[in-house]
DODOKOL-294170 format. One line per 5 residues: number of its first residue (from 1); their letters; for each residue x, y, z of C-alpha. Coordinates in nm, 3 decimals, padded with zeros to 5 digits. Each point is the difference from the previous one (the first is absolute). Example, Ala and Ser with C-alpha at 12.3 -4.5 7.8 and 13.67 -1.06 7.14 Angstrom:
2
1	AS	01.230 -00.450 00.780 | 00.137 00.344 -00.066;
//
This chain:
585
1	XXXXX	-07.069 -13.973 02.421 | 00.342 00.051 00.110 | 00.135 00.290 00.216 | 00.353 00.135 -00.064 | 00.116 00.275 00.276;
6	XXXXX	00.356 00.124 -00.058 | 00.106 00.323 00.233 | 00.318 00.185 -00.008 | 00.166 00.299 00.102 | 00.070 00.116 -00.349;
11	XXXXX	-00.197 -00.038 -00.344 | 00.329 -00.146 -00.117 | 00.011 -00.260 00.227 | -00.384 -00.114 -00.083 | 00.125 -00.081 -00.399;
16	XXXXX	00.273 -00.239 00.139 | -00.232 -00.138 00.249 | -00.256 -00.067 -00.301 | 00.324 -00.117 -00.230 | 00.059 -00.264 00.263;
21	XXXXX	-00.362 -00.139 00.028 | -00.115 00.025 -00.357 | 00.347 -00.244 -00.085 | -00.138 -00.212 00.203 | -00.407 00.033 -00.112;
26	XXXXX	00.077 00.056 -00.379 | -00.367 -00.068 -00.096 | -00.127 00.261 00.232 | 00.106 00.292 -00.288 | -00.270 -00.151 -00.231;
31	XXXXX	-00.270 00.040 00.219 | -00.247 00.350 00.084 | 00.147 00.100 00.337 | -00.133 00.333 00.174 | 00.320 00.173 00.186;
36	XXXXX	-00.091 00.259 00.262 | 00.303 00.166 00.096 | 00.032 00.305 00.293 | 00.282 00.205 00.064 | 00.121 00.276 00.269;
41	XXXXX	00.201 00.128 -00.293 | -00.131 00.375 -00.051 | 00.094 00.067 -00.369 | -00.121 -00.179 -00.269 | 00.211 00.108 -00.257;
46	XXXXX	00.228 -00.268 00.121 | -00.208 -00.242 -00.026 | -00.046 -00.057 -00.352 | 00.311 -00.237 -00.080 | -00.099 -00.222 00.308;
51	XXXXX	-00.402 -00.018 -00.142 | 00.180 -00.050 -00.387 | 00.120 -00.325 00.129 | -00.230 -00.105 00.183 | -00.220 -00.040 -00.367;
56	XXXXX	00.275 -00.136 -00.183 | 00.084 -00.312 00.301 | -00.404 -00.054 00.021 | -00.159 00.067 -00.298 | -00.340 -00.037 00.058;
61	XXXXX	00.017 00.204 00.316 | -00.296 00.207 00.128 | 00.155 00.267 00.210 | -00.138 00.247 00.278 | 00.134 00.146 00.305;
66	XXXXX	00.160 00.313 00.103 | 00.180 00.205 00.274 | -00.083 -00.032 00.374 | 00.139 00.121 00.364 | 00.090 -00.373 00.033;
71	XXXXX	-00.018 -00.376 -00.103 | -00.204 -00.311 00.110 | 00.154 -00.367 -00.029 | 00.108 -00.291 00.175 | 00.332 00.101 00.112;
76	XXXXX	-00.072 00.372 00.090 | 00.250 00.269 -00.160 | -00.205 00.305 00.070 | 00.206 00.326 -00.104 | 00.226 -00.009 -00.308;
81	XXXXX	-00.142 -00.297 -00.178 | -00.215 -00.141 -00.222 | -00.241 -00.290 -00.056 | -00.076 -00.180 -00.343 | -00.294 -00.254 -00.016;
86	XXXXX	-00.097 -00.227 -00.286 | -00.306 -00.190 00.018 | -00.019 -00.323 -00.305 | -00.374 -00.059 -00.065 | -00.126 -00.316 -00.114;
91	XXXXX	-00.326 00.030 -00.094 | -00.071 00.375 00.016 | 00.015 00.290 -00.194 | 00.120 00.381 00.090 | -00.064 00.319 -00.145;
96	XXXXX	00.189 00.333 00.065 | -00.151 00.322 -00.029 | 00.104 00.367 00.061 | -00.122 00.320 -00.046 | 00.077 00.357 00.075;
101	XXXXX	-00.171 00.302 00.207 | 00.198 00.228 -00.205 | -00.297 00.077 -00.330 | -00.249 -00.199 00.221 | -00.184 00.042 00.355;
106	XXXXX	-00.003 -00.326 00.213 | -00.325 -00.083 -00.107 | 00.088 -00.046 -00.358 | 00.270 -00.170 00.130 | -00.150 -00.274 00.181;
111	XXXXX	-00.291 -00.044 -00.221 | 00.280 -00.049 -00.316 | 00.159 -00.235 00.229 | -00.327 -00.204 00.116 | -00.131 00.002 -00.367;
116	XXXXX	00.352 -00.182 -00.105 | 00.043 -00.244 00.281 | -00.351 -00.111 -00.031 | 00.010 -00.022 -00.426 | 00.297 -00.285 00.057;
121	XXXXX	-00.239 -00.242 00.147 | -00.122 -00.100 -00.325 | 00.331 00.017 -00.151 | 00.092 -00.237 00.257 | -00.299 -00.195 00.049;
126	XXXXX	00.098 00.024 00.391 | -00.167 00.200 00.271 | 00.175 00.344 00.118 | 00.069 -00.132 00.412 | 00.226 00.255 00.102;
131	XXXXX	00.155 00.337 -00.104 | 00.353 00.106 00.178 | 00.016 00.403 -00.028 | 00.289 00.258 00.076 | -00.026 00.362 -00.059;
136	XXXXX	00.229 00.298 00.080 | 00.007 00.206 00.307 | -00.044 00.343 -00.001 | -00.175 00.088 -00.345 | -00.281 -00.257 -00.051;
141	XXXXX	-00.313 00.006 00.203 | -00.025 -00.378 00.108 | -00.330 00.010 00.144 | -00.168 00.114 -00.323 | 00.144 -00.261 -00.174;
146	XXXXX	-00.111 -00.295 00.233 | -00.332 00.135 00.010 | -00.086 -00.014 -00.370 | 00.229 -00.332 -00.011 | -00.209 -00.165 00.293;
151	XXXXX	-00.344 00.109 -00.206 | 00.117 -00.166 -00.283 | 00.195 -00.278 00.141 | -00.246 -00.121 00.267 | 00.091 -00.268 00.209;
156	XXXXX	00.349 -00.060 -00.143 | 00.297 00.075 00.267 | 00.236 00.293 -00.137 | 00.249 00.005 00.242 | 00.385 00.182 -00.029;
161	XXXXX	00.143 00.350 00.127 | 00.165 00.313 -00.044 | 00.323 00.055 -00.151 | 00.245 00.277 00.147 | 00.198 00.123 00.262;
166	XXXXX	-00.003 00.344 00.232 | 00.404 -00.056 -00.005 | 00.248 00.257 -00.209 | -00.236 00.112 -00.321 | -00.287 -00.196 00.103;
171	XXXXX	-00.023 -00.205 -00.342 | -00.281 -00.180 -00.092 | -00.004 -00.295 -00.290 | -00.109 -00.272 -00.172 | 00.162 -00.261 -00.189;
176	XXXXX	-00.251 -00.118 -00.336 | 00.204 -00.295 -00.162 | 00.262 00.210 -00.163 | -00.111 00.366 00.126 | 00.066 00.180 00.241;
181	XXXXX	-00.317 00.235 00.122 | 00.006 00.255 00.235 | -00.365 00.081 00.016 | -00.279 -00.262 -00.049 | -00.177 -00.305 00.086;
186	XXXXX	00.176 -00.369 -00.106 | -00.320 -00.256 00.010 | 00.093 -00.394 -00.057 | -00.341 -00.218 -00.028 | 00.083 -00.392 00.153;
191	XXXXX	-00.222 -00.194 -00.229 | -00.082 -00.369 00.063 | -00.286 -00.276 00.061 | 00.232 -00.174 00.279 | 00.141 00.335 00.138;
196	XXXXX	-00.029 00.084 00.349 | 00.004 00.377 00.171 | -00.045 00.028 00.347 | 00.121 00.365 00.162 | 00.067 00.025 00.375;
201	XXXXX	00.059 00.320 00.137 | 00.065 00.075 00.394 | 00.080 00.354 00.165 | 00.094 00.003 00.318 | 00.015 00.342 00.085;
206	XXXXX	-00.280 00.093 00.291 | -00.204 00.299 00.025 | 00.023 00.242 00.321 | -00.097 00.370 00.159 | -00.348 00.173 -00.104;
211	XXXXX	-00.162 -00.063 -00.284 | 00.032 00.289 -00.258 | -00.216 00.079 -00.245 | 00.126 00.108 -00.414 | -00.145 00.388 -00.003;
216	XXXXX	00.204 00.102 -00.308 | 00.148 -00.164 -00.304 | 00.118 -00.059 -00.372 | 00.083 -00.316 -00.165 | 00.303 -00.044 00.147;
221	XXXXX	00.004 00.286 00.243 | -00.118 00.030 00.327 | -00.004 00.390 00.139 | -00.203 -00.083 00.312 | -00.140 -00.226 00.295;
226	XXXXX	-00.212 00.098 00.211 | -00.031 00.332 -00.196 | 00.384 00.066 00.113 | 00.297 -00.011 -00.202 | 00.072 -00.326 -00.095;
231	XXXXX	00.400 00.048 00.054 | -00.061 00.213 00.303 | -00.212 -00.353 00.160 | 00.239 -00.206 -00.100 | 00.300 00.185 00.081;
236	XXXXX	-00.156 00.055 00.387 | -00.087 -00.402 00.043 | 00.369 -00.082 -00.129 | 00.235 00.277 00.026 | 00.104 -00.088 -00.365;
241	XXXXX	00.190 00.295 -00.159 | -00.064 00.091 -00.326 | 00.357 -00.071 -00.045 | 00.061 -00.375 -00.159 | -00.354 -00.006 00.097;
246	XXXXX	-00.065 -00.399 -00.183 | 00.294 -00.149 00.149 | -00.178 00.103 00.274 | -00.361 -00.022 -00.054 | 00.024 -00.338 -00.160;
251	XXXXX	-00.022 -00.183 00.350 | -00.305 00.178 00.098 | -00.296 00.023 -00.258 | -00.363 00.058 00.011 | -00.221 -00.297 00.007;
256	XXXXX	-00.319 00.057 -00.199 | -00.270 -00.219 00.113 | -00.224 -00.126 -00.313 | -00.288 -00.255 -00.027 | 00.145 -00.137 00.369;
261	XXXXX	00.398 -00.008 -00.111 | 00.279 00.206 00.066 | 00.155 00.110 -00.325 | 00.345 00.202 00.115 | 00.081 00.356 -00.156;
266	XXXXX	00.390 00.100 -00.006 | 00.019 00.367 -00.028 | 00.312 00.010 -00.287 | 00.063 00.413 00.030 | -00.100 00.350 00.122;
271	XXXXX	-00.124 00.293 -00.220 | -00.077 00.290 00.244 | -00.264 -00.144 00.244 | -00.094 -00.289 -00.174 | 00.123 -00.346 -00.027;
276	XXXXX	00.020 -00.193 -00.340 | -00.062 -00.345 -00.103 | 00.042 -00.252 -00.225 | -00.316 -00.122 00.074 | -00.332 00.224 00.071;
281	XXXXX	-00.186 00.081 00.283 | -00.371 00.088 -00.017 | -00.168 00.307 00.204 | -00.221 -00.204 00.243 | 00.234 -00.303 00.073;
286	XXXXX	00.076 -00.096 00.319 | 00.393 -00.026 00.140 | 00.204 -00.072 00.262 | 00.334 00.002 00.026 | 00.219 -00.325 00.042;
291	XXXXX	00.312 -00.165 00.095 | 00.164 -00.336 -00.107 | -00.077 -00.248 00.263 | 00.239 -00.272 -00.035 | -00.251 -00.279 00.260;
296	XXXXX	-00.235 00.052 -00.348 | 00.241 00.000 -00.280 | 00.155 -00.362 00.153 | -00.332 -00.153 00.080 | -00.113 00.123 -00.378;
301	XXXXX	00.323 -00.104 -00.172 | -00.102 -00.364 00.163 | -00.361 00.009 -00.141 | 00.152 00.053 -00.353 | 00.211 -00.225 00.040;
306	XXXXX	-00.263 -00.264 00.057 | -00.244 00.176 -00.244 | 00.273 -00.038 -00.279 | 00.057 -00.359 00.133 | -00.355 -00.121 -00.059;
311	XXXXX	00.020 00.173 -00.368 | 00.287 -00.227 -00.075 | 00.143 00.246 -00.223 | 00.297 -00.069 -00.265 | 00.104 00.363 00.001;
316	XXXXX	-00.030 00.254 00.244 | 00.031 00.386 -00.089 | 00.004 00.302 00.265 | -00.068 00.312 -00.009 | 00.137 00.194 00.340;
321	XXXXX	-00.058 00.369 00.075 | 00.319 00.171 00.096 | -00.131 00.151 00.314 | 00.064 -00.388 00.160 | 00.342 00.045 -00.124;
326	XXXXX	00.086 00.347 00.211 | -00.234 -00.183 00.270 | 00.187 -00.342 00.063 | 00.368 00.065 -00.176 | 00.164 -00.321 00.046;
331	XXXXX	-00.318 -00.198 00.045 | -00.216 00.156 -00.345 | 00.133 -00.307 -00.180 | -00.135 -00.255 00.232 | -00.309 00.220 00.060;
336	XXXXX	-00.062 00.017 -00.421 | 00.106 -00.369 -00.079 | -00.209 -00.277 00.101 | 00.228 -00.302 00.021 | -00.180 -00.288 -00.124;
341	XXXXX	00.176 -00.303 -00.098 | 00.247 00.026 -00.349 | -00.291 00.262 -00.139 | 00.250 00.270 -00.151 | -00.131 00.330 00.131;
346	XXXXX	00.037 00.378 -00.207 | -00.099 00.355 00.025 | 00.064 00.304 00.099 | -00.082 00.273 00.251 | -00.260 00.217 -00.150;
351	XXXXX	-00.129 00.402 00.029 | -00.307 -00.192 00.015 | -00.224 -00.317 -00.025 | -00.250 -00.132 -00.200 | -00.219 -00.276 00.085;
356	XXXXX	-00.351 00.040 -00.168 | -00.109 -00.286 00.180 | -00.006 00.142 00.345 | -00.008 00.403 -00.143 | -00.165 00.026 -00.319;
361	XXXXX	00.086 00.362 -00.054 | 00.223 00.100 00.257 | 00.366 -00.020 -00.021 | 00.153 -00.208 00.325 | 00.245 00.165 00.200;
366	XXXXX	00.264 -00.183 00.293 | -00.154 -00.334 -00.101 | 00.132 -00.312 -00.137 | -00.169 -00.137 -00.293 | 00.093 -00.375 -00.056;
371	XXXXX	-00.104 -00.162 -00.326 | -00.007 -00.364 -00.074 | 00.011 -00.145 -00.329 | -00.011 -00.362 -00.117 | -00.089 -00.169 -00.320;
376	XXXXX	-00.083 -00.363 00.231 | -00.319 -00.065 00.131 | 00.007 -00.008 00.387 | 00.106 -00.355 00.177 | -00.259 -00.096 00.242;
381	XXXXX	00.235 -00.199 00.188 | 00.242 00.292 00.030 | -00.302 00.212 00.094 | -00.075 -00.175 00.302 | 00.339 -00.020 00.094;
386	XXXXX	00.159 00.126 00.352 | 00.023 00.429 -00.082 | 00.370 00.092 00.006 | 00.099 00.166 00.362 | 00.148 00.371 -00.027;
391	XXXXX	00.334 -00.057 00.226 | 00.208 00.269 -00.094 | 00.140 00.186 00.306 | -00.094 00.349 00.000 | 00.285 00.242 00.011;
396	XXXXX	00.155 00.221 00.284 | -00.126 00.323 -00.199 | -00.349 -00.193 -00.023 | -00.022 -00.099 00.348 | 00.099 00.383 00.117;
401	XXXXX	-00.272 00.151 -00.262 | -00.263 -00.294 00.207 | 00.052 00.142 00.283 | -00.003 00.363 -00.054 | -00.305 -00.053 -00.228;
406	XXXXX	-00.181 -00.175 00.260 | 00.097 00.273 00.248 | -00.115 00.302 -00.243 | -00.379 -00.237 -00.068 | -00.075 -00.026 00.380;
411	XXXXX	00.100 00.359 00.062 | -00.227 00.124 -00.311 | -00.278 -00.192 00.098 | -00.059 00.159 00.294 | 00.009 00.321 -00.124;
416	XXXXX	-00.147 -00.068 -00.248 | -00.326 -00.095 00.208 | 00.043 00.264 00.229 | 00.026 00.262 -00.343 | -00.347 -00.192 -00.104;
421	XXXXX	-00.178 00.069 00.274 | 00.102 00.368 00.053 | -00.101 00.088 -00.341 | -00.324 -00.209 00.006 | -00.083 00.208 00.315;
426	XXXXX	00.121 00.328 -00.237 | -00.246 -00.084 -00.254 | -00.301 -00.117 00.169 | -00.260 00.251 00.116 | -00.081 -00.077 00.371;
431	XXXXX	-00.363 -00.005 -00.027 | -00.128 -00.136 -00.286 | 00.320 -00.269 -00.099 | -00.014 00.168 -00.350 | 00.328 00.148 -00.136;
436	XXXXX	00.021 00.363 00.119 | 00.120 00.324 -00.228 | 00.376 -00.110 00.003 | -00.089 -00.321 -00.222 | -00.169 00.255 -00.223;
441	XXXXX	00.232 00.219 -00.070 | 00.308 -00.295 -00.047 | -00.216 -00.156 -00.257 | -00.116 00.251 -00.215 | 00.297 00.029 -00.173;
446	XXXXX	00.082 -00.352 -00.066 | -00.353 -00.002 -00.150 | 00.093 00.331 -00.193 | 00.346 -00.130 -00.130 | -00.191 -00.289 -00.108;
451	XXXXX	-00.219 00.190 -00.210 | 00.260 00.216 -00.169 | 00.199 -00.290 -00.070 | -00.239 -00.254 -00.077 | -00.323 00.153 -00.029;
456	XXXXX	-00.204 -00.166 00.273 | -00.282 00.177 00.090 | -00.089 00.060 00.372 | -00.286 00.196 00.154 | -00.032 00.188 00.283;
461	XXXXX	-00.312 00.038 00.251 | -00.010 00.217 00.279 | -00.349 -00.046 00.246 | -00.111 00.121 00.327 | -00.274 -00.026 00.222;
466	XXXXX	-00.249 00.208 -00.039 | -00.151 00.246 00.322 | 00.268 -00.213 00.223 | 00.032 00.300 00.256 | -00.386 -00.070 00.054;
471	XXXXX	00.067 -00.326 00.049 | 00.245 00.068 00.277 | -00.193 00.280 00.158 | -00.298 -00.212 00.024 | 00.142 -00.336 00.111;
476	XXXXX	00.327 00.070 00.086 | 00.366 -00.081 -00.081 | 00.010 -00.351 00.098 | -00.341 -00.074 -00.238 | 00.211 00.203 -00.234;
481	XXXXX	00.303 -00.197 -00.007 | -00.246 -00.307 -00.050 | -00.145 00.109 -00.276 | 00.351 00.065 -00.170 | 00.057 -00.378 00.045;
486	XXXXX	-00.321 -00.081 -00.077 | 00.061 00.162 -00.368 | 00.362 -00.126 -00.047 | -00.122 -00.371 00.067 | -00.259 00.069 -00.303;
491	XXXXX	00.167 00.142 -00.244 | 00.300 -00.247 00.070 | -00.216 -00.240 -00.088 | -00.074 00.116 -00.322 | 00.375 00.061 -00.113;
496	XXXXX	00.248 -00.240 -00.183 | 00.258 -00.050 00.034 | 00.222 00.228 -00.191 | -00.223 00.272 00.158 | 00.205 00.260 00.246;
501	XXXXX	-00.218 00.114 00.282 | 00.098 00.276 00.244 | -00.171 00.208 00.275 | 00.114 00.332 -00.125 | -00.050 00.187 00.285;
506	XXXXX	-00.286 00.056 00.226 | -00.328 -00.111 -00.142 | 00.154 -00.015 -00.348 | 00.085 -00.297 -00.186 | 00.199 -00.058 -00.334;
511	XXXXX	00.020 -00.308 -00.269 | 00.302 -00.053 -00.249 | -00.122 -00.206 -00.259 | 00.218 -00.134 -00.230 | -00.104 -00.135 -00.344;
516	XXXXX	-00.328 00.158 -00.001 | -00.084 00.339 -00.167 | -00.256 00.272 00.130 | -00.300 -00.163 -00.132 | 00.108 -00.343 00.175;
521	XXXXX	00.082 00.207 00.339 | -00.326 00.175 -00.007 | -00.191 -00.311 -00.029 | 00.160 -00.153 00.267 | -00.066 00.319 00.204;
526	XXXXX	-00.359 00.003 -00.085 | -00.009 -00.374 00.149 | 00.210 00.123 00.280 | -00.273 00.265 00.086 | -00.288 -00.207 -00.014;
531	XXXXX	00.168 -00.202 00.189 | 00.114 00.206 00.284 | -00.397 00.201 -00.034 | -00.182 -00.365 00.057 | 00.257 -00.186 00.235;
536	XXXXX	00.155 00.240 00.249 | -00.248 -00.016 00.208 | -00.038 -00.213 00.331 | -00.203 00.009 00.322 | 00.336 00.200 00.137;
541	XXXXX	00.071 00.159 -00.288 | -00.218 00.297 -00.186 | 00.030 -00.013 -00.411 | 00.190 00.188 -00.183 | 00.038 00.081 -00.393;
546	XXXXX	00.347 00.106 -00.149 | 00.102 00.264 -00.299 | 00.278 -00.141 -00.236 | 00.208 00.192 -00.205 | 00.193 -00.179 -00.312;
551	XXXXX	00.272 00.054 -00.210 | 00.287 -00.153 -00.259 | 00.335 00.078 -00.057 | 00.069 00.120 -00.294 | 00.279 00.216 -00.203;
556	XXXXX	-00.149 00.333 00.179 | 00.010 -00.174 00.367 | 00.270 -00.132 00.023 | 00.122 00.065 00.376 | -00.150 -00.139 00.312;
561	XXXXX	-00.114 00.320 00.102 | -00.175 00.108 -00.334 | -00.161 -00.324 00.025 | -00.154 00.001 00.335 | -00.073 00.367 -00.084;
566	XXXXX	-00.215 -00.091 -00.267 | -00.159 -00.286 00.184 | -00.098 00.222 00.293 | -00.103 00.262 -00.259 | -00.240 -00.236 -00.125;
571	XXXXX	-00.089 -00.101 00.372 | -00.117 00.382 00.105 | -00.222 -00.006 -00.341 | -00.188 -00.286 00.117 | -00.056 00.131 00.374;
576	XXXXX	-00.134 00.320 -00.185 | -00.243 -00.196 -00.197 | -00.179 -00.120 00.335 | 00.262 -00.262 00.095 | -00.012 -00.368 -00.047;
581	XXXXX	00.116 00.011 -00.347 | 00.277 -00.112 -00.239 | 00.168 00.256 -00.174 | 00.263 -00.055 -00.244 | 00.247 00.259 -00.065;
//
């Protein structure tokens, strides 16, 4: 495999740059070569001429690529410029593919691209190791696509971005050999029995403040966190205007945290109150939001560095998202290219990531991806070898965003803790340690928006102690208070641990139970009384029994209030049938 990186500030200049190499490599324009080429140039339409001779210097050229807020390569031109790449193969085979969202939906999409790519194995006789995938910003929904793709394609990395830029008309495209597209998804299958993929992506960007929870959303809209407007959050936490709002925003997205990792979420726009994405957020999922810290971006860039080193790669291919470029300015380059040796580096700074590898589904935002590609079988010698030392000098702007960073961290750590602990104390009933009422009545409508959305059942069970007053009168109110701890430790027990379980006020006790309809919640009731009828008692404590009341949202209750309504509806039914009873309402 050879790796051929030319970069220029015009697309003029990258045909006499090719001119003067192919003169002196005239057997390279005999041989398959696949050209990615990226461009901050915003209109397409002149573009053709430059992609016309592109075919007729290199006429077996595979060609992919597309518009970006800024190029990736070894010498670093960022705004204005452009970056060609040609990779010769030896020994393996590619395969382009595209297809459009326009007559389709993304599923069809990716499943006509997965049925394609995989059919060319036996054309080939070679196994499918890699697929390199670009799509256009703004009108294709990328996470569909990789999640039929990654069903289909299991265990092979897909890796690429997202074409586009926010700047003047926001454009969007692809370049397809000789087409240009301006909606669509460009898929080129790397086929080979000596091929090597290896994808390496780092973020950087660290998580801070409370963690929030996703109350409201669709596809690629979020309307609200913590059941409040999802701009309205955002804008208090930032003080970002709605005014040039993602050459603002871009520096401070949500991280998402998923299966242990942070996946980051750059809010692109606003429409009203809500914030829109290029890649979706889920009602449910957990954020925070989170700040480029430069300590973790450096020591990062070094472990790639060394990651890629122990590859022993040929060719090296990045895929940056532009939020590092607004981040770091001068220092994007060095923070996207990982010097390593002569290894020609290319790219471009993306409106997102994809790395299937370390996100199957989810599209990557203010990460790095790094792929590796070789066509050699690693050198043991090599492998064992002395790792090469990261001693670039960080910058003046780097060292000032350290510093700061490390300020704002130990600052927001405290009160962070200090916000912990007061709303632990908020939420916690005194007594018992259950959650209290307030819990309640914050949850119910996550649980509700969940259901309209998704249509997740949750059931709702409202119980109290039964004759309690007598129990108070007779012993008094410090047996009494016992015996409310005495019944929270059992039923506790009992619970897992998706179960929500509240003292609801006074002797009365409520259960959220997701996933489980009103059959399920009245079993679990019966057990719970049973329980609390044969158990309660001690030789302190008299025994009690306990009259449950159940209910399920549904279409007709769909409110918090209707809900528990119905719930303690169902609970005064069963103390008029003689107590100690499950009623389901």
């Amino acid at each position: 495999m050879q790796h051929v990186v030319f970069n220029a500030a015009s697309h003029l200049e990258l045909i006499e740059q090719l001119d003067v190499f192919l003169q002196t490599h005239p057997e390279l324009p005999q041989q398959k070569v696949l050209a990615q080429c990226y461009t901050t140039e915003q209109y397409p339409e002149l573009l053709s001429p430059f992609v016309a001779m592109l075919h007729s210097k290199l006429p077996h050229l595979t060609l992919l690529g597309g518009n970006a807020m800024g190029i990736v390569c070894d010498i670093g031109f960022l705004k204005q410029s452009c970056v060609l790449s040609l990779l010769f193969f030896e020994h393996s085979q590619i395969n382009i593919q595209y297809s459009s969202n326009l007559e389709k939906n993304e599923q069809e999409v990716a499943q006509e691209l997965a049925q394609n790519l995989l059919a060319k194995q036996s054309q080939y006789d070679m196994p499918l190791k890699g697929v390199l995938l670009l799509a256009t910003a703004f009108n294709v929904r990328i996470s569909v696509v990789l999640h039929t793709l990654t069903s289909s394609l299991s265990q092979i990395p897909i890796f690429g971005g997202i074409t586009g830029s926010y700047e003047d008309n926001q454009a969007s495209y692809l370049f397809f050999n000789s087409e240009i597209k301006s909606t669509g998804v460009v898929a080129v299958g790397l086929y080979g029995e000596e091929l090597r993929v290896g994808t390496y992506p780092y973020l950087g960007w660290q998580p801070f403040g409370e963690m929030m929870t996703v109350t409201g959303a669709h596809d690629n809209r979020l309307t609200t966190i913590n059941h409040q407007p999802a701009f309205n959050i955002y804008h208090y936490f930032t003080g970002i205007e709605r005014e040039n709002f993602f050459d603002n925003a871009v520096e401070f997205p949500f991280v998402l945290h998923k299966d242990g990792n942070y996946i980051a979420r750059v809010p692109q726009s606003v429409a009203g109150n809500e914030l829109l994405f290029l890649a979706e957020l889920d009602v449910g999922d957990q954020i925070q939001f989170s700040y480029g810290d430069v300590s973790t971006i450096i020591s990062h860039r070094v472990f790639a560095k060394q990651q890629l080193a122990q590859f022993q790669p040929e060719a090296i291919l990045v895929y940056s998202c532009c939020s590092r470029l607004h981040l770091l300015q001068e220092d994007a380059s060095s923070d996207s290219v990982p010097y390593l040796e002569d290894r020609p580096v290319a790219g471009f700074f993306t409106l997102g990531e994809i790395d299937t590898m370390s996100s199957p589904t989810k599209v990557l935002n203010a990460s790095v991806v790094n792929i590796a590609l070789s066509e050699q079988p690693i050198d043991e010698e090599k492998l064992h070898a002395r790792l090469p030392m990261d001693t670039q000098e960080p910058s003046r702007h780097l060292k000032r965003l350290k510093r700061l960073m490390r300020f704002v961290t130990r600052v927001t750590e405290k009160l962070y803790q200090a916000n912990e602990d007061l709303q632990r104390l908020a939420q916690i009933d005194a007594l018992t340690g259950l959650n209290n009422r307030r819990v309640i009545e914050e949850r119910i409508p996550f649980y509700i928006e969940l259901y309209q959305q998704k249509q997740r059942i949750f059931s709702v069970v409202l119980f109290d102690i039964d004759h309690f007053k007598q129990v108070n009168d007779q012993y008094g109110h410090v047996v009494g208070d016992e015996v409310l701890q005495r019944l929270a430790e059992l039923v506790s027990k009992q619970l897992g641990n998706d179960d929500l379980f509240a003292r609801y006020g006074g002797e009365e006790f409520l259960l959220l139970l997701p996933g489980k309809d009103k059959l399920a919640a009245a079993k679990l009731a019966e057990h719970l009384r049973q329980t609390i009828e044969s158990q309660s008692a001690t030789e302190r404590l008299p025994a009690i029994t306990s009259s449950f009341g159940v209910t399920q949202c549904c279409t007709e209750l769909c409110s918090g209030q209707n809900l528990i309504n119905a719930a303690d509806k169902a609970l005064y039914q069963a103390k008029q049938q003689g107590r100690n009873k499950v009623v389901i309402g």
